[in-house]
C-alpha angles and dihedrals in degrees: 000000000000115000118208120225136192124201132199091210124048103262097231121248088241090055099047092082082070086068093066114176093317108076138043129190115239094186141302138234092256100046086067110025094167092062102011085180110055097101096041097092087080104056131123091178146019142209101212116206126188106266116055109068108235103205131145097293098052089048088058103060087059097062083178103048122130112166136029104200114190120205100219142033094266112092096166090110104048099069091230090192089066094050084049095055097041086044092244105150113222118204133177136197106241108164092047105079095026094100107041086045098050082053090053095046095059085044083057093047095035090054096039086049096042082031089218097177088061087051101044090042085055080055106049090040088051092231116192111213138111106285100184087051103046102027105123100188116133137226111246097206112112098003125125130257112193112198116214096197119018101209139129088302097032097052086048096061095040080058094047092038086052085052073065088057079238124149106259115193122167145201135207132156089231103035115116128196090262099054084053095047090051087057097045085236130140109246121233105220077202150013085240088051097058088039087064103051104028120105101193115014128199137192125232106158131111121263113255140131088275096053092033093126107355097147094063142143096278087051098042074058084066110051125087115272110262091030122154119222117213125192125183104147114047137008090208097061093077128061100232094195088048094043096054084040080065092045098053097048086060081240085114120055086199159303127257104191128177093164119052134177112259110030120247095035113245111258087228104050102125087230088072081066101051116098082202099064124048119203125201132189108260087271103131087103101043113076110127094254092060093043088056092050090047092055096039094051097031090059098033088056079047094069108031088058084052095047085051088247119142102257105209101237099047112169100198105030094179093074084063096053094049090053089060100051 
């Protein structure tokens, strides 16, 4: 049998031979993008990217459609609830970016900390002034990074900041003492908790109703003076408005950001201006080593949802049981 598949993002060419004899692509997002859609109806499966929203009415148009494989750890744009109902099974790809992204977590930090981007601005302005004097970058030995979400990602970067020799507690709803005992990480009892004692904090949580603006102006009260903000999971987690209202106020040292909201990030928003806050295009997750791992694994749990077969990072699980009974 050969599945079809549809892709949001062009699978590629150094990726297709993953297909084997198996798979054919019946069209992607960005072959027609003035009607990004038209080839869907034939679709088995899909690679989901992040930016189309995959909800009832998209799955619709594909009567076939199986499996909806995401190619990356984010499903809050596939509504899970409606591929659960229609027995359409969702995967992601979890262990892919972890790596690339926890490496880009400690650059973020590393730049808002140093605060490169002032220092590289002075340059290219050619500002005259006395560096060694003025310079306000901090030492990162013996500080404290607190993890909001100790995940796959988070745990990563508790393991690289101790490599600091900085002090790493963490903080997760559904982290017990013995997660954090099998880390070697000091346990938060609360978010406000970590926000007290954490000198740089970073973000590491999935992107839902309950974390929509977690980080907001009532939190950032919270957090030492002088404290840096790092995001590299979802825009939406932080109030904006209520961050550079931090900022301003000097109660915030800066902001490292590789996720925004929206996405791309307006050419006008006044924390583009800022030399105290970097911004990066959503790419922790994109080296070539972890792009590889998406594809591989997004299109491996594909097919093996197709063949009938258990993929390993199922969303939904009960689809799969249904479909035994």
């Amino acid at each position: 049998m050969i599945y079809r598949l549809w892709f949001e993002q062009a699978l590629p060419p150094e990726f297709q031979t993953l297909l084997g004899d198996e798979a054919i692509i019946v069209g992607s997002a960005r072959d027609t993008p003035d009607d990004p859609l038209v080839a869907l109806p034939h679709a088995e499966g899909i690679i989901a990217g992040p930016a189309i929203q995959y909800d009832g009415a998209l799955m619709d148009c594909a009567p076939a459609l199986r499996v909806i494989s995401r190619t990356g750890i984010g499903v809050d744009n596939i509504v899970i609830s409606d591929a659960t109902a229609r027995g359409i099974i969702v995967c992601n790809t979890p262990d892919a970016p972890t790596i690339s992204t926890a490496e880009q977590t400690l650059a973020l930090l590393l730049a808002a900390a140093k605060r490169l981007k002032e220092g590289a601005r002075d340059v290219e302005r050619g500002t005259r002034k006395d560096f060694f004097a003025t310079y306000r970058g901090i030492q990162l030995d013996g500080l404290c990074l607190g993890i909001i979400g100790v995940g796959r990602i988070g745990s990563r970067v508790a393991r690289l900041a101790q490599a600091f020799r900085m002090r790493v507690v963490g903080w997760d709803r559904s982290w017990t003492p013995a997660d954090a005992a099998r880390l070697e990480l000091e346990r938060a009892e609360s978010l406000e908790s970590l926000l007290w004692v954490a000198d740089i904090v970073s973000l590491h949580i999935p992107y839902s109703p309950a974390t929509r603006h977690i980080i907001n102006a009532q939190t950032l009260a919270q957090m030492k003076p002088g404290a840096y903000l790092v995001n590299t999971a979802r825009g939406g987690l932080i109030d904006q408005q209520a961050l550079l209202d931090a900022l301003e106020r000097g109660h915030l040292a800066g902001a490292g950001l590789d996720v925004f909201d929206p996405e791309p990030v307006p050419a006008d928003h006044p924390l583009l201006q800022r030399d105290d806050v970097i911004i990066v295009p959503h790419v922790g997750g994109a080296t070539a080593a972890s792009r590889s791992r998406l594809w591989h694994d997004a299109l491996t749990q594909t097919l093996q949802a197709l063949r009938g077969e258990r993929p390993p990072h199922v969303v939904n699980p009960e689809v799969m049981e249904t479909r035994r009974t």
